[in-house]
C-alpha positions as CSV (number, residue, x, y, z in Angstrom):
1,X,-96.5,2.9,-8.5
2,X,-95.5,-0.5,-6.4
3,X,-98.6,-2.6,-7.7
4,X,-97.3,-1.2,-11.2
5,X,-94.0,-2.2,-10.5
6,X,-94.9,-5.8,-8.8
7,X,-96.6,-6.6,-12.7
8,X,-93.6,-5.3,-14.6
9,X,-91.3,-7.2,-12.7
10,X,-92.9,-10.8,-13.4
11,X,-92.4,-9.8,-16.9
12,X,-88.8,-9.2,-16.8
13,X,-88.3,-5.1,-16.5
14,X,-88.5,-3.0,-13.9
15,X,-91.1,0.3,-15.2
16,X,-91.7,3.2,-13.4
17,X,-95.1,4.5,-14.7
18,X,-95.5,7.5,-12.5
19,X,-93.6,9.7,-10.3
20,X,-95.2,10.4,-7.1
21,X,-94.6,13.7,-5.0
22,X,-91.8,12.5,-2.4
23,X,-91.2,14.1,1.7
24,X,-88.0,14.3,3.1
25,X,-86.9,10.6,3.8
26,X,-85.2,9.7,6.3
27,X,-81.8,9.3,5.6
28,X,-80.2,5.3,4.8
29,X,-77.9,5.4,7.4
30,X,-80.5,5.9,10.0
31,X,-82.5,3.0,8.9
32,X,-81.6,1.1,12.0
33,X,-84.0,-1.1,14.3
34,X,-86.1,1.6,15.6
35,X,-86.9,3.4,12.1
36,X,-88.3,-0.3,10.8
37,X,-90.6,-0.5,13.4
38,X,-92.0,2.9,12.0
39,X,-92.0,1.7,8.1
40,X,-95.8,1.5,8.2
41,X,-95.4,5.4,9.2
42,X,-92.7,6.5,6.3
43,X,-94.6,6.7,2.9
44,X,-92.1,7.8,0.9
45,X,-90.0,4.9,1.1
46,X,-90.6,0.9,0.8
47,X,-87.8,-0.3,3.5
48,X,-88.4,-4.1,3.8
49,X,-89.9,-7.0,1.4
50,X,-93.6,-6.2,2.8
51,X,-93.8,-2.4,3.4
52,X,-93.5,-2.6,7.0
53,X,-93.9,-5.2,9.5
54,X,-98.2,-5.7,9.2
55,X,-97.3,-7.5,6.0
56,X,-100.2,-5.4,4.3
57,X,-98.1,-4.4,1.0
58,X,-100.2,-1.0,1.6
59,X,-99.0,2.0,0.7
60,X,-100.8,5.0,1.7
61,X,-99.8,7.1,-1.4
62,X,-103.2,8.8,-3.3
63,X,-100.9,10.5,-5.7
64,X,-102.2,7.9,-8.3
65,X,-106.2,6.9,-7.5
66,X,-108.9,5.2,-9.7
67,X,-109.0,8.7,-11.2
68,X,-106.4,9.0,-13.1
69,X,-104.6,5.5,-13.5
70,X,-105.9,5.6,-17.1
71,X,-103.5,8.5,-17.7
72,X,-100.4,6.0,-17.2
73,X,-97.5,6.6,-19.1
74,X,-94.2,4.9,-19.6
75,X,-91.2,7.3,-18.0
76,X,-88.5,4.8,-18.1
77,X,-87.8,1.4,-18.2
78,X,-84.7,-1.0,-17.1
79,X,-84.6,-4.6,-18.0
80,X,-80.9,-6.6,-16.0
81,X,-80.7,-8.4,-19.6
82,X,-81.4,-12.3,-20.1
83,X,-82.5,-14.3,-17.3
84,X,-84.1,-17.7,-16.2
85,X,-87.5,-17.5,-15.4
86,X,-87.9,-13.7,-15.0
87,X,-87.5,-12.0,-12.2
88,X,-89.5,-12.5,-8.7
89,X,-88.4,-10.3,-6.2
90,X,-90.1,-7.1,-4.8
91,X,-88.3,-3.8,-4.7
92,X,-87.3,-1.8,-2.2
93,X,-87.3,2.0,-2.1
94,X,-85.2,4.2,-0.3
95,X,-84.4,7.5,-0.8
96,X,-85.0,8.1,-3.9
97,X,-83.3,4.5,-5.1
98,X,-84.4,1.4,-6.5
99,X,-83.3,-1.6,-5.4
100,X,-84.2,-5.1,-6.3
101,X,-82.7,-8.8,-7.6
102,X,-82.8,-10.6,-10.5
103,X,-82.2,-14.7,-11.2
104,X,-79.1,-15.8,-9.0
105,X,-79.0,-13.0,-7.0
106,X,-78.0,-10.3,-8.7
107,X,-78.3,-6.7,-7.0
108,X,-79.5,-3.7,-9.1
109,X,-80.0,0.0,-7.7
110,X,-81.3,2.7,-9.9
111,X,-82.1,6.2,-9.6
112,X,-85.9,6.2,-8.5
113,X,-86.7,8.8,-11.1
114,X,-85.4,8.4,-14.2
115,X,-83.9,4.9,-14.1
116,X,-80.4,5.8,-14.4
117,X,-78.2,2.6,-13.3
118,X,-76.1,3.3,-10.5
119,X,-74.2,0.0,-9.5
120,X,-75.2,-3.4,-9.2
121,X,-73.2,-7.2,-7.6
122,X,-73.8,-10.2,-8.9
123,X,-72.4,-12.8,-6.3
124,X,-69.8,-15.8,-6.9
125,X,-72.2,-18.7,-6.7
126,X,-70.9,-22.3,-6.5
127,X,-73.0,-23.3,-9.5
128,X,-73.0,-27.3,-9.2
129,X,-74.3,-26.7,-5.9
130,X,-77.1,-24.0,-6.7
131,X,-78.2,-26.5,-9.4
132,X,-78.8,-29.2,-7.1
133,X,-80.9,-26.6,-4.4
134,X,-85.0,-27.0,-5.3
135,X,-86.0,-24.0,-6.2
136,X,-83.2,-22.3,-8.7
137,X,-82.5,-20.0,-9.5
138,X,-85.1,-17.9,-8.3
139,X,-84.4,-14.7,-5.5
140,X,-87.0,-13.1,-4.3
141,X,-85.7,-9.7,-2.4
142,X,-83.4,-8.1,-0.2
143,X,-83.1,-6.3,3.4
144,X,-82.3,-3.3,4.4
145,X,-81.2,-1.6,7.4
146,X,-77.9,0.0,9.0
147,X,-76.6,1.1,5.9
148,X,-76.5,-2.1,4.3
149,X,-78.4,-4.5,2.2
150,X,-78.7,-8.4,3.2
151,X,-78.8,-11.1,0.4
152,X,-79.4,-14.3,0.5
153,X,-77.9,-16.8,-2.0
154,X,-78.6,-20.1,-3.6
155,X,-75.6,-21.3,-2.1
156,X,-76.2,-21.0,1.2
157,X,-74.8,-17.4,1.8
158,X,-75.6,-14.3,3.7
159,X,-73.9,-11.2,2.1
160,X,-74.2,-7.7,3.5
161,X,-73.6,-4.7,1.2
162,X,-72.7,-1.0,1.3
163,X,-76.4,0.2,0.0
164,X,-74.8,3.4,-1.4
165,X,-71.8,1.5,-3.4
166,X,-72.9,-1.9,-3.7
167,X,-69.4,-3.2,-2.5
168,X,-69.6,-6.1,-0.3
169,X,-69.4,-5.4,4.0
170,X,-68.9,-9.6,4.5
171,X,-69.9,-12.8,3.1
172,X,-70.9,-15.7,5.1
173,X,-71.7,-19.4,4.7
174,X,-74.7,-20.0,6.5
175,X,-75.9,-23.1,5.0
176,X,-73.5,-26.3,4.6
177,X,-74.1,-29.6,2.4
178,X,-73.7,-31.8,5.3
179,X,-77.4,-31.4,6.5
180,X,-78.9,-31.5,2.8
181,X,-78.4,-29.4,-0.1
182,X,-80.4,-26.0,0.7
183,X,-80.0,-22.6,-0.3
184,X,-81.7,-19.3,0.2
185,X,-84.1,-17.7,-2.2
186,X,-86.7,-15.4,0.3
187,X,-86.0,-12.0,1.1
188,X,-84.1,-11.7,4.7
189,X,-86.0,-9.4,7.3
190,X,-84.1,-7.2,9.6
191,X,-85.7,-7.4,13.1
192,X,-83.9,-5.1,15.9
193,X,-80.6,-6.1,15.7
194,X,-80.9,-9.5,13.9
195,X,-81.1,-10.2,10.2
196,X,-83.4,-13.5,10.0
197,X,-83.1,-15.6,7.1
198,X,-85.2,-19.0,6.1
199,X,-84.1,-21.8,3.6
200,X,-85.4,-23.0,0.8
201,X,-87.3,-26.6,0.1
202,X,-90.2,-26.0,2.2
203,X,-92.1,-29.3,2.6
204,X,-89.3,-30.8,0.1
205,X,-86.7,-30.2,2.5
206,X,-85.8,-29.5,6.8
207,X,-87.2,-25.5,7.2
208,X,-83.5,-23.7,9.0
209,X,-83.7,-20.2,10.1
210,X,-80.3,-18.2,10.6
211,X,-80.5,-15.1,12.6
212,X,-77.1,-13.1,12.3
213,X,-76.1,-9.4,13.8
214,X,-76.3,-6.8,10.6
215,X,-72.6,-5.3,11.6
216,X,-69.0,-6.9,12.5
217,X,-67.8,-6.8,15.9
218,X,-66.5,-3.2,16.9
219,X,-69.9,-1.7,15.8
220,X,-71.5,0.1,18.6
221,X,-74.3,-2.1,19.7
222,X,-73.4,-5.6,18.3
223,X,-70.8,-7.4,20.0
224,X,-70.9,-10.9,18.0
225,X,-69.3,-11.2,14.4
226,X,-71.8,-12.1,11.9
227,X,-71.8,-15.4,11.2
228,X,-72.2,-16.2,15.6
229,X,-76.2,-17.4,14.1
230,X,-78.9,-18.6,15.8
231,X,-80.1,-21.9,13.8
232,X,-83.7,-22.2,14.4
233,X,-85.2,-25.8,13.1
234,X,-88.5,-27.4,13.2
235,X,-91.5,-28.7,11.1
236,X,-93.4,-26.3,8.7
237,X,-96.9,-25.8,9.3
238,X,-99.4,-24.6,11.9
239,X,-98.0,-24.7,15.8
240,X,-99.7,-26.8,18.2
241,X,-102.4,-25.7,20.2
242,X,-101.3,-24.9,24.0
């Protein structure tokens, strides 16, 4: 079902071929640092942009095997209506939801089985800006974890949001014009108690890394506000040898 998905979504829709048999997931809410470790472990769901943290985009599901892929029908199909360039990201599956992004960022969540549309966001982007970013206006996927989802914008934000309503949990400026014109356009990755986040530009542009707490101050375990980020800078390519 995800290497059917991956094809439908470069053409514009999101189809759901085939409805495999699902376990009991784990609930959203629990989706904290310790479940992602165990993504590789949870087949049922598709928590993060590569399945898990091996980066194998495996899934361990047979329901669907060189048997009977020729039997393949169409159950339902959702397209987020016009859009530059098609879509690129990768969804993410949890809990019997769909959840992916189209151009500019917008946020879609469906019901996993029959495609019913249960809420999406489209962010307020500064469009002169965006424009003048490299790589526009592509997004390529979300994160997930802690209750939320984490978006990354062409703008230069980081925007958290309530993964059962789709209402946003904060908003923040992460990249400014004073060091170049850069957005983001990757999926962010939850990582403990961090959400990591790369620009855009790659050898076009200075590679910055923000690395924010997932929840506001108050929240048991994370003291700082998001937004207290971590700027990681450097050269792309291969590190030095020791």
């Amino acid at each position: 079902m995800i290497g059917q998905m991956k094809g439908a979504l470069l053409a514009g829709s999101i189809i759901a071929g085939f409805c495999a048999a699902a376990g009991v997931p784990a609930a959203a809410a629990e989706l904290d640092g310790n479940a992602l470790l165990s993504a590789d472990k949870d087949p049922n769901n598709w928590v993060m942009y590569h399945q898990s943290y091996n980066s194998w985009h495996y899934s361990p599901l047979d329901q669907i095997n060189t048997g009977n892929v020729k039997d393949l029908k169409l159950l339902w199909m959702h397209t987020p209506g016009a859009g530059k360039r098609g879509i690129q990201s990768f969804p993410l599956v949890i809990d019997g939801r769909i959840y992916y992004t189209s151009t500019e960022g917008q946020v879609w969540a469906l019901d996993a089985t029959n495609g019913a549309f249960l809420w999406t966001f489209k962010p307020k982007i500064d469009e002169e800006r965006a424009q003048g970013t490299v790589y526009n206006p592509y997004n390529r996927g979300l994160a997930a974890g802690y209750g939320k989802l984490y978006l990354g914008t062409l703008d230069g934000h980081l925007i958290a949001l309530d993964l059962q309503t789709g209402k946003p949990a904060w908003d923040n400026e992460i990249l400014t014009v004073e060091k170049g014109n850069k957005g983001f356009t990757g999926a962010p990755l939850v990582v403990k108690d961090k959400v990591i986040i790369g620009a855009d530009g790659g050898e076009l542009a200075e590679p910055r890394v923000a690395v924010l707490p997932p929840a506001p101050a108050g929240t048991a375990g994370f003291p700082a506000m998001p937004g207290s980020q971590l700027e990681i800078t450097g050269e792309p390519g291969p590190e030095p040898p020791c």
